[in-house]
KEZA-174837 format. One line per field, with one value per residue (C-alpha): residue number from 1; residue in one letter; x, y, z. Coordinates in Angstrom, 1 decimal, always signed. Example, Ala and Ser with C-alpha at 12.3 -4.5 7.8 and 13.67 -1.06 7.14 Angstrom:
<rs>
k = (1 | 2) $
r = (A | S) $
xx = (+12.3 | +13.7) $
yy = (-4.5 | -1.1) $
zz = (+7.8 | +7.1) $
</rs>
This chain:
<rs>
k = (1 | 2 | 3 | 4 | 5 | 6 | 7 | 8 | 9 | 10 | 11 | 12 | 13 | 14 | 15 | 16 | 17 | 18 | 19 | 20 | 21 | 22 | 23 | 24 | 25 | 26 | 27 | 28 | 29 | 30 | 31 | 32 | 33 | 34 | 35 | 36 | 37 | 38 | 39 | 40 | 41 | 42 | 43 | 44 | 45 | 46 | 47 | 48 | 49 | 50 | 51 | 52 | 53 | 54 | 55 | 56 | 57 | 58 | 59 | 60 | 61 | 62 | 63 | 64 | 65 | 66 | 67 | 68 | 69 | 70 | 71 | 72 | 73 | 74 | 75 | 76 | 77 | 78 | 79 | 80 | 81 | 82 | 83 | 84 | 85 | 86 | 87 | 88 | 89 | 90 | 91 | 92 | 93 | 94 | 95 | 96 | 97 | 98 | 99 | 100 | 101 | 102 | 103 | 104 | 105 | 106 | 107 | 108 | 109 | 110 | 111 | 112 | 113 | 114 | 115 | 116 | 117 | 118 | 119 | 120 | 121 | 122 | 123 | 124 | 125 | 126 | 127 | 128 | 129 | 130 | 131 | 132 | 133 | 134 | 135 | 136 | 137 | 138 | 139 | 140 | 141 | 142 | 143 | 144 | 145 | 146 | 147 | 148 | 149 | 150 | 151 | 152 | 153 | 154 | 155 | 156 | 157 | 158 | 159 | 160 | 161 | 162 | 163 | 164 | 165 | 166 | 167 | 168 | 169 | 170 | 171 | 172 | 173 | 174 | 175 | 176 | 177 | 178 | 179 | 180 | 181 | 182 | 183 | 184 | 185 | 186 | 187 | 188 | 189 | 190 | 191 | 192 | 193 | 194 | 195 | 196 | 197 | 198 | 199 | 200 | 201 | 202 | 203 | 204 | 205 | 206 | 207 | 208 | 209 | 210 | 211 | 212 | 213 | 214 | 215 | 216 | 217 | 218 | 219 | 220 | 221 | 222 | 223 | 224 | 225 | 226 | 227 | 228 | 229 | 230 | 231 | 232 | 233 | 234 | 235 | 236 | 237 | 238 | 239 | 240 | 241 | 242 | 243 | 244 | 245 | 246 | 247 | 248 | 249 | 250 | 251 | 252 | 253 | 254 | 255 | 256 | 257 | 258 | 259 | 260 | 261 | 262 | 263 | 264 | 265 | 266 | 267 | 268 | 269 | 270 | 271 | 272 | 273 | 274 | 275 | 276 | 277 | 278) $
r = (X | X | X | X | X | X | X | X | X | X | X | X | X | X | X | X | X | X | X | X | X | X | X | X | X | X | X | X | X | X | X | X | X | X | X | X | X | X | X | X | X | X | X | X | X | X | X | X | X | X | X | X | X | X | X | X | X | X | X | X | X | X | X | X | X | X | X | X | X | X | X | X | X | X | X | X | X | X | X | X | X | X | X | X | X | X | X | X | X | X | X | X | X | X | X | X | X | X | X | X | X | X | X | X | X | X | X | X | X | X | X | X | X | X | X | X | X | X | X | X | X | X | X | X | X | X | X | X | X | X | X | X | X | X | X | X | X | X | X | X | X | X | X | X | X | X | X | X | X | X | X | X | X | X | X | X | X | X | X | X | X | X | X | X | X | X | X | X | X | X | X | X | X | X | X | X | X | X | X | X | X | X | X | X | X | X | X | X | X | X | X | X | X | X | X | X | X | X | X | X | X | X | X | X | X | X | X | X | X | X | X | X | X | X | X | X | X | X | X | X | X | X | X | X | X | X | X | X | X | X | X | X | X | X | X | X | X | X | X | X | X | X | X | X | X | X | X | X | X | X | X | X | X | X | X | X | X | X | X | X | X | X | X | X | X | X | X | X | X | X | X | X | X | X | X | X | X | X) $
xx = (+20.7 | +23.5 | +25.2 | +28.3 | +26.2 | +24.9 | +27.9 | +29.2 | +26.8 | +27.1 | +30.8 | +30.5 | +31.3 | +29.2 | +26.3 | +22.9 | +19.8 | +18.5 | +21.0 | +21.3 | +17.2 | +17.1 | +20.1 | +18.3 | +15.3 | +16.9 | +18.8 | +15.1 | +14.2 | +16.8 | +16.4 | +12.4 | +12.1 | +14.7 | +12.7 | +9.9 | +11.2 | +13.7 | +12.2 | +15.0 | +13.9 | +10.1 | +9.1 | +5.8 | +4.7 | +5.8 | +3.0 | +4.0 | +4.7 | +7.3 | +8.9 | +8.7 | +10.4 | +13.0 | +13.6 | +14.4 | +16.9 | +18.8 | +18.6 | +20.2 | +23.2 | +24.0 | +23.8 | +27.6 | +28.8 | +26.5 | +27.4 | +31.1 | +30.5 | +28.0 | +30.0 | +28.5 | +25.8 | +25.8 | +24.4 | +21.2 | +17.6 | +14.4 | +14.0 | +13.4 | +16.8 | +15.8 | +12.6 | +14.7 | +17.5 | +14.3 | +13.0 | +16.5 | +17.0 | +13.6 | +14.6 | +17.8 | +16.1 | +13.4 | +16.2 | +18.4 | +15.3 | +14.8 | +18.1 | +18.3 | +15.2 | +16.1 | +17.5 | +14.3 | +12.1 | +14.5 | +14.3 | +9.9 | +10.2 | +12.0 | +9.3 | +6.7 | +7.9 | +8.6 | +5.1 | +3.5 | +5.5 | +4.1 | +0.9 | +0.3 | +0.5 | -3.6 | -2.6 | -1.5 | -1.2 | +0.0 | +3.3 | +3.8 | +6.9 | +6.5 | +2.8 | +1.9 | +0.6 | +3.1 | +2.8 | +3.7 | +7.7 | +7.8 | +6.8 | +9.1 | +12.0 | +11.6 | +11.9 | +14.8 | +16.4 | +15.5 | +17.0 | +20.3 | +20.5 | +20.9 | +23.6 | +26.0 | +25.2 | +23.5 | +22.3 | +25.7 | +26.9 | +23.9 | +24.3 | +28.0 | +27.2 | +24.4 | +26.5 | +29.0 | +26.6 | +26.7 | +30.1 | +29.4 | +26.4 | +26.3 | +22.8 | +23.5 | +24.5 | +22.2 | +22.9 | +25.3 | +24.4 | +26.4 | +23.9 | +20.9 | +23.3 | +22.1 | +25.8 | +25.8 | +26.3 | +22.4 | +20.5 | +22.0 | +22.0 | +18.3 | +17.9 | +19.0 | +17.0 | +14.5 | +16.4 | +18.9 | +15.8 | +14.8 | +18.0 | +18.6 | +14.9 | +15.4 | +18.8 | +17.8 | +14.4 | +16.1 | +16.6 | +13.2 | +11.9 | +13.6 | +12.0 | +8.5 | +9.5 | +10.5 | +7.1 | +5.3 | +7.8 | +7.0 | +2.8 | +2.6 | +4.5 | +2.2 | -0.8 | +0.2 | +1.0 | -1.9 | -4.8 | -7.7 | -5.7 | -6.6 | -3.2 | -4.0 | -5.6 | -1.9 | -0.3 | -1.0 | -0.5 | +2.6 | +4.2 | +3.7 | +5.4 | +8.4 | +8.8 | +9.1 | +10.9 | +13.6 | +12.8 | +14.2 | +17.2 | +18.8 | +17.7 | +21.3 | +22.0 | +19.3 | +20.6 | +24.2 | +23.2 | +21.3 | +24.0 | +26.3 | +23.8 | +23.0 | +26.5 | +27.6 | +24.3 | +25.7 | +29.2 | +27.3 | +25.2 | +28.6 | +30.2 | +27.0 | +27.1 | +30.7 | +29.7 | +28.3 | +31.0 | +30.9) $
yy = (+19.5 | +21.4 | +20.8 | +19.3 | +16.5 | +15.4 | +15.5 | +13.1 | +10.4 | +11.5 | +11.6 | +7.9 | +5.8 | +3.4 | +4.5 | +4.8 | +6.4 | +3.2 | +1.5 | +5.1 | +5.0 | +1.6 | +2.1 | +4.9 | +2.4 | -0.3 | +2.4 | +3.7 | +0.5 | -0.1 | +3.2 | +3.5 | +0.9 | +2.2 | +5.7 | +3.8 | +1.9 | +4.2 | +6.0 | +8.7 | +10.3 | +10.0 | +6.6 | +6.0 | +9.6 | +11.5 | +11.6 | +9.3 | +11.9 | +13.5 | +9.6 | +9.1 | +12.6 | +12.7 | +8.7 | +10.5 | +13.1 | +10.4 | +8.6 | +11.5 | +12.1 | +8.8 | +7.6 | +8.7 | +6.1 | +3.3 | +3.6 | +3.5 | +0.6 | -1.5 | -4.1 | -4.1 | -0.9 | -0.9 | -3.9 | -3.3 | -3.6 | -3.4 | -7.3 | -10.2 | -10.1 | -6.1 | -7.6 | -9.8 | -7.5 | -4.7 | -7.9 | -8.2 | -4.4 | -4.3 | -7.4 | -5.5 | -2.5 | -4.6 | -6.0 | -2.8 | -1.3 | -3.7 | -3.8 | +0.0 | +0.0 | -2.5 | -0.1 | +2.0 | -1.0 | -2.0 | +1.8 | +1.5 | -2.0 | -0.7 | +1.8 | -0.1 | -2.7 | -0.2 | +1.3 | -2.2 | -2.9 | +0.6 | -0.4 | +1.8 | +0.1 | +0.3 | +3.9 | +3.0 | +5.4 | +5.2 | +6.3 | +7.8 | +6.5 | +3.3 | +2.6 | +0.8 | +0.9 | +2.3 | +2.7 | +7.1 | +6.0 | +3.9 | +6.9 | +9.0 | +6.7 | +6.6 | +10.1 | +10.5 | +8.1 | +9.5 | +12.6 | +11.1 | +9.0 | +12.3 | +13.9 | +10.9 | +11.5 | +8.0 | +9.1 | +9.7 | +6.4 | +4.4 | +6.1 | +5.0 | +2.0 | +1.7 | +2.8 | -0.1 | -2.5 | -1.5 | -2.7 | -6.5 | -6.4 | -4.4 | -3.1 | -5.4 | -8.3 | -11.1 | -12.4 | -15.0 | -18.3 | -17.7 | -14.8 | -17.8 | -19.9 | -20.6 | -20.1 | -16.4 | -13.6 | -11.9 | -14.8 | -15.9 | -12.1 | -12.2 | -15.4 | -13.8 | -10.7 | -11.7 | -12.2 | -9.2 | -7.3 | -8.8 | -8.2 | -5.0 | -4.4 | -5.3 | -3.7 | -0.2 | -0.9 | -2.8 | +0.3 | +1.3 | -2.6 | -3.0 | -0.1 | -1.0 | -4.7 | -3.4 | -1.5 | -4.4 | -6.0 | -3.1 | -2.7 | -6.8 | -6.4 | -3.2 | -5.1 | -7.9 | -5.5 | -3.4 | -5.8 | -3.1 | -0.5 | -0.6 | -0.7 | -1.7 | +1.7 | +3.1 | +0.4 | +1.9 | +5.3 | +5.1 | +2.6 | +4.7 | +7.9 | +5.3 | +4.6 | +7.8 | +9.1 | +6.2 | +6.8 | +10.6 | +9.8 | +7.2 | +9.8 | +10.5 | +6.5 | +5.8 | +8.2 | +7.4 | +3.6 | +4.2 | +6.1 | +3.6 | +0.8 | +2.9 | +3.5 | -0.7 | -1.7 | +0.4 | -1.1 | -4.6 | -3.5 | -2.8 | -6.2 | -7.9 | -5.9 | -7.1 | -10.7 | -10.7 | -11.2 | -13.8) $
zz = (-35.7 | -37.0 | -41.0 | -39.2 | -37.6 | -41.2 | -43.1 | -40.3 | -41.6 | -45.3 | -45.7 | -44.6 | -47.7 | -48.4 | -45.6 | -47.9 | -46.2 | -46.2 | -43.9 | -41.8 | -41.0 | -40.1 | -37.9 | -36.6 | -36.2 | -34.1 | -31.9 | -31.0 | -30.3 | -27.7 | -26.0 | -26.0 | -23.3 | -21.1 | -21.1 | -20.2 | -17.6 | -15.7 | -13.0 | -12.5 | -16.5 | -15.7 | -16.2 | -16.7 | -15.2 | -18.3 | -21.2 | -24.1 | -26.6 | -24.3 | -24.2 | -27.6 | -28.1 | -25.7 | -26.8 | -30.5 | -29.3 | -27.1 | -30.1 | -32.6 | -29.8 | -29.0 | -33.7 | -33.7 | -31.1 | -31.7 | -36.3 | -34.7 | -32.9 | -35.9 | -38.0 | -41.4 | -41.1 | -45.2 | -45.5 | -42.9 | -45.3 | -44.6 | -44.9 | -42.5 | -41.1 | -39.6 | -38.3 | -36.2 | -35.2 | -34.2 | -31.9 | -30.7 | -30.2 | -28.3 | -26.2 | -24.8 | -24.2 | -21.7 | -20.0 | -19.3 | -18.5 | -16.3 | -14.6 | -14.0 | -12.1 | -9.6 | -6.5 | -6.7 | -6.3 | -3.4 | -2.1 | -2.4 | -0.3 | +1.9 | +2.4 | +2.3 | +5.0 | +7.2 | +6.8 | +7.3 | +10.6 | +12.2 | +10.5 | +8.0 | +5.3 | +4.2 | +3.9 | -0.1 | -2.7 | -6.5 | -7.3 | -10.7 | -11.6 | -11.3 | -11.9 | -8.9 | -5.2 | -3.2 | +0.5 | +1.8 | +3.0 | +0.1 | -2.3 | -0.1 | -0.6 | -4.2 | -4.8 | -2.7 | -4.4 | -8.1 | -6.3 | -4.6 | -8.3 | -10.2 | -7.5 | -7.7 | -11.7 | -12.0 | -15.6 | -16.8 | -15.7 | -17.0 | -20.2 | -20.2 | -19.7 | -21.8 | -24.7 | -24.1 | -24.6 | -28.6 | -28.0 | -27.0 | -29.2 | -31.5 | -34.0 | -37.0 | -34.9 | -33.1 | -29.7 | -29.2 | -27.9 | -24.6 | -24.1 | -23.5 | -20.8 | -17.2 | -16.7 | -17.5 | -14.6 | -16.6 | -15.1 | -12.3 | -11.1 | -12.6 | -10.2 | -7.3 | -7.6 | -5.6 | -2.9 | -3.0 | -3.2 | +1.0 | +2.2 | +1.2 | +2.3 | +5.5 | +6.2 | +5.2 | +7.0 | +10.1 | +12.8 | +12.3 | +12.3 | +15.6 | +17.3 | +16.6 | +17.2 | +20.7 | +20.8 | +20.4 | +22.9 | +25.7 | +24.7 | +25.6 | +29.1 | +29.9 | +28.8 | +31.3 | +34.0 | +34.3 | +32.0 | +32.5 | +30.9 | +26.9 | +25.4 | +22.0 | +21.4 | +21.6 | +20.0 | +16.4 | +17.0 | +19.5 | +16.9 | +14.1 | +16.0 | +17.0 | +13.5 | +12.3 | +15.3 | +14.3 | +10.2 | +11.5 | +13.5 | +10.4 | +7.7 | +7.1 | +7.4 | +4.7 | +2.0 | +2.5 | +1.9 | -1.2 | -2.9 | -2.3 | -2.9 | -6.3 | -7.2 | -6.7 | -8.2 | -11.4 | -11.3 | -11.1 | -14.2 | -16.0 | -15.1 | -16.5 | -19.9 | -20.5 | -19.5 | -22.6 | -25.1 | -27.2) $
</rs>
């Protein structure tokens, strides 16, 4: 932290050390959950002292834009009214969290529908970043994506458009009562998660659904053909190697469709941030 960066905030008139730390406060509290959340810086993975640390130095860089953005910083106090605005802080910070995690749970699905058709999906194993039980694709798709999500510079555009959110709410203000509307794009996209989530499933695990579908297809006519022949012993392992023989040939399919899934999923995170003007 360099002299330049404190006179910033001292040669603010008006701006006590009060009002600075509890604007420091409430930016924390809006970027700790996001830390925690996001897969592509670590997620859950990372130790918390690392969170909590990196959380503070995102927090120092990013003071500048969001005091340039706040209304009335001089007045923020230690008193009720900052226990509500932390709440509030905290609130968006679930939400964006939230939000930006949304195409690597699609990308894990994915996986893990594809691993349950070849019948594999017993086969489950925990994945770090996201604190759950993940089948081996679904792992594997998740990490690619983390991967593919820092080459199209995902962070930078998160971070973008996290920092425009301090422009339709901003630290010292509370959320409008437009923000609570059925009407607005946050809950009717939140509504319609669910079943985003299947269809993009399904279309990134489609090619590899339709082989083993055809498998299963080709296993039943050869078990009717020639009955004393024990076909379900290869049924398992010959739609497992169709699966990833498929899983191989679309490689260059799959990562082209989650960077472009990635990079809409952001613009549609963007388009939601502004929706919440007052």
């Amino acid at each position: 932290m360099t002299s330049d960066y404190l006179l910033y905030f001292f040669n603010i008139p008006g701006l006590s050390p009060t009002a600075l730390a509890g604007l420091f406060l409430l930016t924390l509290l809006r970027v700790g959950p996001i830390i925690g959340l996001a897969p592509f810086l670590g997620g859950r993975v990372t130790p918390v002292s690392t969170r909590i640390g990196f959380a503070v130095i995102l927090t120092f860089v990013f003071l500048p834009m969001v005091l340039s953005k706040a209304h009335h910083v001089e007045l923020i106090n230690f008193n009720w009214k900052f226990s509500l605005l932390a709440v509030k802080e905290l609130f968006l910070g679930f939400v964006l969290g939230f939000f930006v995690a949304i195409p690597f749970f699609i990308a894990q699905s994915s996986g893990i529908l594809i691993d349950s058709m070849r019948g594999s999906s017993a086969m489950q194993a925990q994945d770090p970043t996201m604190q759950n039980q993940s089948s081996s694709i679904g792992n594997l798709f998740n990490y690619i994506l983390i991967v593919l999500f820092f080459q199209i510079d995902g962070p930078f555009i998160f971070f973008d458009a996290f920092l425009k959110s301090y422009e339709v709410v901003p630290p010292d203000a509370f959320l409008s009562t437009k923000f609570f509307a059925l009407q607005m794009p946050l809950w009717t996209t939140g509504l319609s998660i669910m079943s985003h989530i299947i269809a993009l499933c399904v279309q990134l695990a489609a090619p590899a659904l339709i082989a083993v579908l055809m498998t299963e297809v080709f296993l039943g006519i050869a078990n009717r053909l020639a009955p004393q022949v024990q076909i379900s012993f290869l049924g398992m392992s010959l739609k497992s190697l169709v699966g990833l023989l498929i899983l191989w040939a679309g490689w260059f399919f799959i990562l082209k469709q989650t960077s472009l899934e990635s990079l809409r999923w952001l613009n549609v995170f963007d388009k939601i941030l502004y929706s919440w003007h007052p």
